[in-house]
TORGUDO-500876 format. One record per residue (C-alpha): residue in one letter; x, y, z. Coordinates in steps of 0.05 Angstrom, whole numbers, plus 32768, in hexadecimal, padded with zeros to 4 digits. Layout:
REM TORGUDO-500876
SITE  rest  east  north    up
SITE     A     X      Y     Z
...
This chain:
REM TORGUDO-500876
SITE  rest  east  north    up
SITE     X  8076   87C7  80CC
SITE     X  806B   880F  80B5
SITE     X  806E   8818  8069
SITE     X  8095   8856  8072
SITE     X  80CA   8835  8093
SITE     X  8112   8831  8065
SITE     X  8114   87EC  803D
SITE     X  814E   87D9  806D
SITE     X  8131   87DF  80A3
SITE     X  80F4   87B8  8088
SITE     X  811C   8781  806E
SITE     X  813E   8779  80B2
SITE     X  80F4   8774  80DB
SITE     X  80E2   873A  809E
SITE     X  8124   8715  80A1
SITE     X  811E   8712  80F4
SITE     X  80D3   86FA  80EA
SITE     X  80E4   86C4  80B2
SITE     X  811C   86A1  80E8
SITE     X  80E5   8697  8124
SITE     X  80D4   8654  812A
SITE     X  8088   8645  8110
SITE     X  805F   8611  812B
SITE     X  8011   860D  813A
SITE     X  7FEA   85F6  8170
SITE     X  7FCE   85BD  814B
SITE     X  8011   85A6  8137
SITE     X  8016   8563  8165
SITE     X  7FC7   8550  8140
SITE     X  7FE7   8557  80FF
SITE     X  8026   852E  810D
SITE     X  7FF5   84F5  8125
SITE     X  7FC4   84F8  80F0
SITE     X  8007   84F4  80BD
SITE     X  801C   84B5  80E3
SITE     X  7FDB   8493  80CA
SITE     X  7FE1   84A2  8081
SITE     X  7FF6   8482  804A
SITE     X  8038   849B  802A
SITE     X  802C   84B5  7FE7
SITE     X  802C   8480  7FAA
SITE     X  8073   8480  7F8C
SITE     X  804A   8481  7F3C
SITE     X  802F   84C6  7F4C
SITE     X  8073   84E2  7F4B
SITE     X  8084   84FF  7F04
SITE     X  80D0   84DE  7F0B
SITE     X  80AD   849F  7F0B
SITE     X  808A   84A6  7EC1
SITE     X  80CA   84CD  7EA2
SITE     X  8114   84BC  7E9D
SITE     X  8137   84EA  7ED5
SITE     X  8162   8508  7E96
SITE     X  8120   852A  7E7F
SITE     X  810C   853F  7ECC
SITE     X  814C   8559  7EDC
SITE     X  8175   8574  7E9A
SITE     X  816D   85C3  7E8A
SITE     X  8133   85BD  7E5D
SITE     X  812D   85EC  7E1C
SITE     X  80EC   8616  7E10
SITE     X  80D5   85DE  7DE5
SITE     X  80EA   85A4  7E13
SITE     X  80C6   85C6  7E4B
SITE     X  8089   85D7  7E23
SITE     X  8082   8588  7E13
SITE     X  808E   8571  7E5B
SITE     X  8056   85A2  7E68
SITE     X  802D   857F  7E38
SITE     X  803C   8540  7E55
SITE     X  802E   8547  7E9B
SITE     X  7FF3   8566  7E8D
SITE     X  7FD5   852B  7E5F
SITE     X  7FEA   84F6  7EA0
SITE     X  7FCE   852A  7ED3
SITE     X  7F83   852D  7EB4
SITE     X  7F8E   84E3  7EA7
SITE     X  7F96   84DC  7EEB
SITE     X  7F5F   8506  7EFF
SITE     X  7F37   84EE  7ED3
SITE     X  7F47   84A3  7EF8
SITE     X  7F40   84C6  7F39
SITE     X  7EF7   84E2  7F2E
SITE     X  7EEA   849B  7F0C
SITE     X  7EFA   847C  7F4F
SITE     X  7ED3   84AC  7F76
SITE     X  7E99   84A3  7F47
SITE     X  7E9D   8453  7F57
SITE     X  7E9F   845A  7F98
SITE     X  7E6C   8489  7FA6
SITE     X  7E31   8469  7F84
SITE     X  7E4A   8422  7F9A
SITE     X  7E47   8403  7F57
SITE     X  7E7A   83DC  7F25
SITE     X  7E8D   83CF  7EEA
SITE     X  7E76   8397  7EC8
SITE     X  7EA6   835E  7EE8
SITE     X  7E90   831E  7EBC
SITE     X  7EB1   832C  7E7B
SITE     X  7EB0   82E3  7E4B
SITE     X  7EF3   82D4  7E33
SITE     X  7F05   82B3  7DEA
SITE     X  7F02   8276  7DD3
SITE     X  7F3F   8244  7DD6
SITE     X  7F59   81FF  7DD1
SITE     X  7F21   81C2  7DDC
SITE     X  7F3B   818B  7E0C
SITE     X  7F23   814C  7E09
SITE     X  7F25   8109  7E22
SITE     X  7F2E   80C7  7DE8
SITE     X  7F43   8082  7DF9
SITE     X  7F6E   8093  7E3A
SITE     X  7F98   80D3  7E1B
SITE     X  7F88   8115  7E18
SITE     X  7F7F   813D  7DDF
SITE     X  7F70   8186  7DC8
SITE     X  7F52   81A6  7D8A
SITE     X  7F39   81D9  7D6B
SITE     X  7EE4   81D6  7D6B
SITE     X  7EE3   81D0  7D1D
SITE     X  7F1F   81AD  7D0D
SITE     X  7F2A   8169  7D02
SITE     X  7F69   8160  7D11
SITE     X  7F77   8158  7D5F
SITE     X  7FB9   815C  7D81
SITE     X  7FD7   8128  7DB0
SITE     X  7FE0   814D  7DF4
SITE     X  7FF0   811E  7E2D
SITE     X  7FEF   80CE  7E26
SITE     X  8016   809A  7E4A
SITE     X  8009   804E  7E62
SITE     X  7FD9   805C  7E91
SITE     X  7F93   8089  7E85
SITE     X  7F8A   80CC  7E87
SITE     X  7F40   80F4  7E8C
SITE     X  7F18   8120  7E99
SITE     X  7F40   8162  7E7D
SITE     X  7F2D   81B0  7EA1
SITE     X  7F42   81EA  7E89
SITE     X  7F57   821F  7EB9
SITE     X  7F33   8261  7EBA
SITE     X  7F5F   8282  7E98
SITE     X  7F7A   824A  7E6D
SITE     X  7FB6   8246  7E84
SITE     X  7FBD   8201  7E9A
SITE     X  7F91   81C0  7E93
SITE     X  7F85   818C  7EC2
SITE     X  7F75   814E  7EB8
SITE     X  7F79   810A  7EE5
SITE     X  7FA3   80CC  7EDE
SITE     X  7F8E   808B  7EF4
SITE     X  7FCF   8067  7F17
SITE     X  7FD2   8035  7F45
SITE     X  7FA9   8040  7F8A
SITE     X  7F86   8071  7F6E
SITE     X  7F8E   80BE  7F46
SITE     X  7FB7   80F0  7F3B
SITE     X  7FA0   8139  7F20
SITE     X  7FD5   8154  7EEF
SITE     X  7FDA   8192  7ED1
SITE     X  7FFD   819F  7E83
SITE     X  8006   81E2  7E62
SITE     X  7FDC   81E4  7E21
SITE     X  800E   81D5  7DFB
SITE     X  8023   819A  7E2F
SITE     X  8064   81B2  7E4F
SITE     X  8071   81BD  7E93
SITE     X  8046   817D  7EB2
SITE     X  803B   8183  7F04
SITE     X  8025   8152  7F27
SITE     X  7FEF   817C  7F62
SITE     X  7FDB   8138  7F86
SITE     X  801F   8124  7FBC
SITE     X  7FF6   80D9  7FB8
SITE     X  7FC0   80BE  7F93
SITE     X  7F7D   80CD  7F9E
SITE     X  7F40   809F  7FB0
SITE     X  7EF5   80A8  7FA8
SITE     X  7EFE   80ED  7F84
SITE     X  7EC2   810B  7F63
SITE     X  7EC8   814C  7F52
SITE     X  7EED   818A  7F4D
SITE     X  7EEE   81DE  7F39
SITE     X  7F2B   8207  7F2A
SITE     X  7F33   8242  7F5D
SITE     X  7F2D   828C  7F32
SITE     X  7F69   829A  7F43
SITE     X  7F88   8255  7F29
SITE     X  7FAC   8244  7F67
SITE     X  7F85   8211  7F81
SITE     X  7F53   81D9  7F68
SITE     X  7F1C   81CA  7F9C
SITE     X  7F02   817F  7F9B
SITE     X  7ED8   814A  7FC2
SITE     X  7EFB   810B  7FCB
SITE     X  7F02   80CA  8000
SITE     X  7F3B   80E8  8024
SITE     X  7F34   80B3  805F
SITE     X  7F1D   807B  8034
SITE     X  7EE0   8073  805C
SITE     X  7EB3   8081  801F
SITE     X  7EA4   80C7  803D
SITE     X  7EAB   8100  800C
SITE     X  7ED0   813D  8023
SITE     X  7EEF   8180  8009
SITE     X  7F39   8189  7FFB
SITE     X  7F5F   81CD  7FDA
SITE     X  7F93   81B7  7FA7
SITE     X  7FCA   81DA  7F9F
SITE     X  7FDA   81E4  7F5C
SITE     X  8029   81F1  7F6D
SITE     X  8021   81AC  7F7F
SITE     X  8034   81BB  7FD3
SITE     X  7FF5   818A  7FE0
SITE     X  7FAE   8181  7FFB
SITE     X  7F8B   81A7  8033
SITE     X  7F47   8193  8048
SITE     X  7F0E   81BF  8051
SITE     X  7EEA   81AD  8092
SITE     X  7E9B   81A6  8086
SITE     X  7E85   8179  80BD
SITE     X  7E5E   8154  8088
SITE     X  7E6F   812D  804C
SITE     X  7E75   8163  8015
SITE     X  7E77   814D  7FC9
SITE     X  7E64   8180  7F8A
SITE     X  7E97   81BF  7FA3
SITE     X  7E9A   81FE  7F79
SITE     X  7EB9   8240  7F83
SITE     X  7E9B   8286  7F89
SITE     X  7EA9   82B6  7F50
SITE     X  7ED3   82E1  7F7A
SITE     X  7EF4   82A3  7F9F
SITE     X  7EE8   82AD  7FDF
SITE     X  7EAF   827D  7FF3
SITE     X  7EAD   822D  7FD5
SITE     X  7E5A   821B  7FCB
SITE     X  7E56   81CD  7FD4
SITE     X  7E23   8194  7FDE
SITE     X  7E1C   8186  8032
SITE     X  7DFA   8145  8049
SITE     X  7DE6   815E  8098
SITE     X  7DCC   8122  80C3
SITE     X  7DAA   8101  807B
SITE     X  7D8E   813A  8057
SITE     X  7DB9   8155  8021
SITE     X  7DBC   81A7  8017
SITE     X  7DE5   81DB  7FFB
SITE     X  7E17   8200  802B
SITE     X  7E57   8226  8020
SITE     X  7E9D   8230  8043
SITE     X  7ECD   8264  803C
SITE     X  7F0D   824A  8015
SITE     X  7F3A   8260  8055
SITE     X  7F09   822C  807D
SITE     X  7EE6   823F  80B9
SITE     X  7E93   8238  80C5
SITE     X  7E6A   8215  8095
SITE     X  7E2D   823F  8080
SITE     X  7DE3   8231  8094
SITE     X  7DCB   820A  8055
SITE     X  7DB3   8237  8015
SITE     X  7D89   8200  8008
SITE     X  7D6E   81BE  802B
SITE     X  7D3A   818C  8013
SITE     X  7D07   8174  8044
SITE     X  7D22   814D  8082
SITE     X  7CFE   8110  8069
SITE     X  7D04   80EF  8024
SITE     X  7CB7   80DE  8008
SITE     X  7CA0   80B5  7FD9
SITE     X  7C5E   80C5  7FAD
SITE     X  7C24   80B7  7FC9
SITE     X  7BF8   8091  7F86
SITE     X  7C3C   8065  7F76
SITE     X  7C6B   8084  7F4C
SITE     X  7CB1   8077  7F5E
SITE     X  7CDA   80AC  7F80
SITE     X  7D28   80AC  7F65
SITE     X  7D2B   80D6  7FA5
SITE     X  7D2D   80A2  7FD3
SITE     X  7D53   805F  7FD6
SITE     X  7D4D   8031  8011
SITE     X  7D27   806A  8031
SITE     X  7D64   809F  802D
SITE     X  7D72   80D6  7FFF
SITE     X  7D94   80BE  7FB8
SITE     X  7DD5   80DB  7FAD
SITE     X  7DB3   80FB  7F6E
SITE     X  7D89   812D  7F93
SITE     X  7DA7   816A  7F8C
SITE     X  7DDE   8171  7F69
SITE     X  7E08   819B  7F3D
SITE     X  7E06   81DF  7F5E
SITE     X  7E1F   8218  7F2C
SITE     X  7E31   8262  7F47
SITE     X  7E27   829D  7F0F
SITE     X  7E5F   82BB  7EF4
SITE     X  7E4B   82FB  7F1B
SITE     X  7E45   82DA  7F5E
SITE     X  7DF3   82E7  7F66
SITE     X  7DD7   82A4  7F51
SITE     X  7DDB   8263  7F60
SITE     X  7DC8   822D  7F31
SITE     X  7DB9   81E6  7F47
SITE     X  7D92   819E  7F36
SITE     X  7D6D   8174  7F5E
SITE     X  7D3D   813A  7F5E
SITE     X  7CF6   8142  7F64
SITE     X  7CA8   812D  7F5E
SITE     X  7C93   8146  7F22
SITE     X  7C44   8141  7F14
SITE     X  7C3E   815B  7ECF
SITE     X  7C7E   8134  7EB0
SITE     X  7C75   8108  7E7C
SITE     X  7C93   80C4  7E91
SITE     X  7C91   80B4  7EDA
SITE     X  7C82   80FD  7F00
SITE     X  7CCB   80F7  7F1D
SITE     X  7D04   811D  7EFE
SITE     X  7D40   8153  7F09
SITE     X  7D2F   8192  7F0A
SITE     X  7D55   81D5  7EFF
SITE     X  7D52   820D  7F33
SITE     X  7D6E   8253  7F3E
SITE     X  7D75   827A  7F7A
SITE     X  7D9A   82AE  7F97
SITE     X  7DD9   82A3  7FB3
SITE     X  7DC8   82B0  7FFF
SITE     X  7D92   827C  7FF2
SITE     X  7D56   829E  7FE8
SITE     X  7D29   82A7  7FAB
SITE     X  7D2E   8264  7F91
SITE     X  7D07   8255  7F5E
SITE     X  7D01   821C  7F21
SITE     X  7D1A   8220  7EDC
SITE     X  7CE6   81F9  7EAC
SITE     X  7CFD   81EC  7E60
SITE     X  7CB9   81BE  7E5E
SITE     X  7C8F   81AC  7E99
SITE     X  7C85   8162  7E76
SITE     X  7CC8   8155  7E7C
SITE     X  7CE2   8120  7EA6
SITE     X  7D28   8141  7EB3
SITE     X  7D4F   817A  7EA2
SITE     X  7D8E   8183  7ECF
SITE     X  7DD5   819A  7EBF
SITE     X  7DCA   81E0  7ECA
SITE     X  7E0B   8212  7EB5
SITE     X  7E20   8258  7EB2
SITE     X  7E2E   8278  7E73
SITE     X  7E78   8296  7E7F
SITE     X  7E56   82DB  7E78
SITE     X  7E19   82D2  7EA3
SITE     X  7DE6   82DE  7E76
SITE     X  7DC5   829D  7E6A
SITE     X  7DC2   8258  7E8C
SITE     X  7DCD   821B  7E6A
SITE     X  7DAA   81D8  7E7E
SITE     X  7D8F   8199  7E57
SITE     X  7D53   8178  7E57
SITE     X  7D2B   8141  7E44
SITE     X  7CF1   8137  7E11
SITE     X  7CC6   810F  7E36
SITE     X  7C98   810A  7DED
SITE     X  7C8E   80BD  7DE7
SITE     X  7CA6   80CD  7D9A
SITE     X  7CE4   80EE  7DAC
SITE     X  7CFF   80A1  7DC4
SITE     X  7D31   8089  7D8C
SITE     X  7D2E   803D  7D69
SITE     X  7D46   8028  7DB0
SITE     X  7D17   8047  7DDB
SITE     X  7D4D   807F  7DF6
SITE     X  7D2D   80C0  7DF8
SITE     X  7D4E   8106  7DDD
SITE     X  7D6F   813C  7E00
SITE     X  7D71   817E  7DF4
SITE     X  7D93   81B9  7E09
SITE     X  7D79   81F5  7E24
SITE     X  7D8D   823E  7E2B
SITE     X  7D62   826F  7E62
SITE     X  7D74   82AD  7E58
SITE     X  7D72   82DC  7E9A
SITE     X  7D5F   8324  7EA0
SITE     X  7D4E   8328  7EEB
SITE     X  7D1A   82FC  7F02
SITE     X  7CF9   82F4  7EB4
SITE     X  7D1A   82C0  7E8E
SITE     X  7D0B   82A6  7E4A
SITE     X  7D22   825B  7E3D
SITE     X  7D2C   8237  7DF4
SITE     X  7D3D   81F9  7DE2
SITE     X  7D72   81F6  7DB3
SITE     X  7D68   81B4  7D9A
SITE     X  7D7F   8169  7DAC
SITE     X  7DC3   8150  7DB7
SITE     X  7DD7   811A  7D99
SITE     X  7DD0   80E9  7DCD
SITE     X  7D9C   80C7  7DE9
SITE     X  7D8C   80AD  7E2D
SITE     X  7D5D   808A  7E5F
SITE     X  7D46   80B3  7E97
SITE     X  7D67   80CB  7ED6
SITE     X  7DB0   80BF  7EC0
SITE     X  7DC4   8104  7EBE
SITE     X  7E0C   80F4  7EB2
SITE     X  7E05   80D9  7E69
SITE     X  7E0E   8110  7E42
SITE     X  7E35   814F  7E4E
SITE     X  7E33   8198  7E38
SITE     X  7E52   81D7  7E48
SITE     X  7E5F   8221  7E30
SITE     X  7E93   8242  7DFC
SITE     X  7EC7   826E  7E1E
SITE     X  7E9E   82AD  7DFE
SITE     X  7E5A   8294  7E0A
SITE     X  7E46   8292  7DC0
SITE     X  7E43   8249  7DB3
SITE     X  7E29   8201  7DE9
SITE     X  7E56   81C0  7DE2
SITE     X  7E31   8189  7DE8
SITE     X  7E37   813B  7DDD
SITE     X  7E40   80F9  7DF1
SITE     X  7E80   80E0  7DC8
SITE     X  7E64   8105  7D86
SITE     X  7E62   8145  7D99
SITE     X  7E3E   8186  7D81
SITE     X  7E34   81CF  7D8C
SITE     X  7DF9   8200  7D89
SITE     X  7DF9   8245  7D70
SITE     X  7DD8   8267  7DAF
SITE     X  7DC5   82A3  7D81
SITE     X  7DB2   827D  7D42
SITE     X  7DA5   822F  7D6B
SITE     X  7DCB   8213  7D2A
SITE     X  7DE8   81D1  7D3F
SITE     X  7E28   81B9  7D26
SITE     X  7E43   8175  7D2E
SITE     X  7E96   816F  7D40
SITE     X  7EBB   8148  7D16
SITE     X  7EE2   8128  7D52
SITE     X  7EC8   80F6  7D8C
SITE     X  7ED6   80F7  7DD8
SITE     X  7ED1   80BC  7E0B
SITE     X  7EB6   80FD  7E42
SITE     X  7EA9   813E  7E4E
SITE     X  7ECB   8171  7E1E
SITE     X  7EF2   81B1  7E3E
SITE     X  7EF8   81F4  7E1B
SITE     X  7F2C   8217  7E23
SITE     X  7F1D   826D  7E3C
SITE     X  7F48   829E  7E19
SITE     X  7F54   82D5  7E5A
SITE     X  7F70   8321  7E46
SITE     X  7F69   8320  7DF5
């Protein structure tokens, strides 16, 4: 156009261009590219956040001023999400993901009821009870439910209560036989456990629902006892026996392929050479006390585990249990000593925040035996920074116990991390910080639960 043409004119040659139909030659990419992607997220629309009243009304000066204000403050909140996100994903990093809850309810098991309590308190409330017995209370992750098993005819049944004992399920469509162990899924909608499903006195894997629809089996190929899930609850670590050597292995909890093992002791159980027994071997196969107990950190890197071995320098009979830690692919195994003389220290367990493992051990000092010739146990604390560790005792637990019956006393963490529970009907805590022991003024006929206090 020719700025000295009249306006009219002008306005005519504009109006005629405006009505042509505009398109590019890359139009037909772009509609195929918009196919693929995501519609835009319904909360990033402002009519979303404020009542349509305020989006749509005539606003005064002042109204519209405020509005202003607001969408401002949620768009740099946004961005400021936005270029957190970007951040994150661009170095490859996360947060920190183990964060230890508080501490709840205790859980407990006394003369066929179950019972909860406060740590320090005396008094103890009556949970669930009925004519037949009831044991071995678990707390779910988040402490929402507690499972325990009752013992009816032809075998078990796992319940679950609320904590304050309301709204009782039944998970188990039959009883149960042979059953020796079991972990609550993260996610609390499953509990995995190892029991004689065909009665044959093999041990194999079963997912329980906790809505109470049943039992599905995990197929292993092997009997399978000691299951645990992964942190993140994909993966269930367990105890494999292949041919007749025992390992470590996992599965994912869909099913599928068993893993190659993590770990596997030697093909062929062995005695030692100058005459000490081996509580490795009985009848020339592997005791169903070598390895046990496998624990995954609360971060998914470690794995935790027990097992039976020849021990040269202990102080009894140079055969013992002996703590290990390795990475959770399997490699980088390595032992965890409290005291090289010791005969046995086993047991090994995450704090809930990762930052220390728990285990306990035994003072194999001829003067730490007891009027009855049962020796002490203590309880130990290694504390991890990488690969450097530095372990304390934190003094004995109240029981005593002859060697290489791991099963006699039992300990475990505080929701937070702050405080071990240990006992063996009296039962005690340690200070982790201060190792101040402080005896509970309530028994239990087994091992305690503490209840984890998730989201404040």
């Amino acid at each position: 156009m020719n700025p000295n043409e009249p306006f009219e004119e002008r306005l005519s040659s504009a109006l005629a261009d405006l009505v042509q139909p505009l398109s590019s030659d890359y139009l037909p990419d772009l509609v195929v590219r918009t196919r693929r992607v995501r519609q835009r997220p319904a909360w990033t629309f402002p009519e979303r956040w404020f009542p349509m009243t305020v989006i749509t009304r005539r606003a005064s000066p002042s109204t519209l001023g405020g509005l202003r204000v607001a969408l401002g403050l949620g768009a740099a909140i946004l961005l400021a999400l936005i270029i957190a996100i970007g951040m994150l994903l661009a170095t490859g990093s996360a947060p920190p993901a183990v964060v230890a809850p508080q501490n709840g309810l205790i859980a407990y098991q006394l003369e066929g009821d179950i019972w909860v309590t406060e740590p320090d308190v005396a008094e103890s409330r009556l949970l669930v009870s009925g004519p037949s017995e009831q044991y071995n209370p678990w707390w779910s992750r988040d402490g929402s439910r507690l499972m325990y098993v009752e013992v009816v005819d032809g075998g078990e049944l796992l319940q679950t209560v609320a904590p304050d004992g309301s709204d009782p399920r039944t998970l188990s469509p039959e009883p149960l036989k042979g059953w020796t162990w079991f972990d609550w899924s993260p996610d609390g909608r499953h509990i995995v456990i190892s029991w004689d499903q065909d009665g044959d006195g093999t041990a194999s894997l079963g997912l329980v629902a906790t809505d109470g629809s049943g039992i599905t089996e995990l197929e292993t190929g092997m009997p399978s006892t000691n299951p645990v899930w992964s942190p993140d609850g994909s993966k269930i670590l367990f105890r494999g026996v292949a041919g007749d050597t025992p390992g470590l292995y996992t599965i994912a909890a869909s099913g599928g392929a068993v893993s190659e093992p993590l770990v596997q002791l030697d093909s062929q159980p062995s005695s030692d050479t100058d005459g000490a027994r081996s509580y490795q071997v009985q009848d020339g196969e592997w005791s169903d006390y070598t390895l046990l107990e496998p624990s995954w950190s609360p971060d998914g890197t470690k794995i935790a585990y027990h097992t039976l071995e020849l021990v040269p320098g202990a102080g009894l009979d140079r055969n013992g249990f002996r703590v290990h830690v390795m990475d959770a692919d399997g490699t980088n195994d390595r032992r965890i000593e409290a005291s090289a003389e010791s005969d046995d220290e086993w047991g090994a367990t995450w704090a809930p925040d990762g930052r220390a493992l728990g285990f306990q051990t035994i003072d194999a000092d001829a003067d730490a035996r007891n009027d009855a010739g049962l020796l002490a146990v203590d309880v130990a604390v290694a504390t991890m920074d990488g690969d450097a560790m530095a372990i304390r005792r934190l003094g004995p637990v109240t029981h005593r116990r002859t060697p290489h019956e791991p099963h006699w006393t039992w300990f475990g963490w505080a929701p937070d991390s702050s405080t071990v529970l240990a006992g063996d009907g009296e039962n005690m805590t340690f200070d982790v910080d201060t190792e101040a022991p402080t005896l509970l003024p309530w028994h239990a006929d087994g091992l305690p639960s503490w209840q984890p206090l998730v989201g404040g």
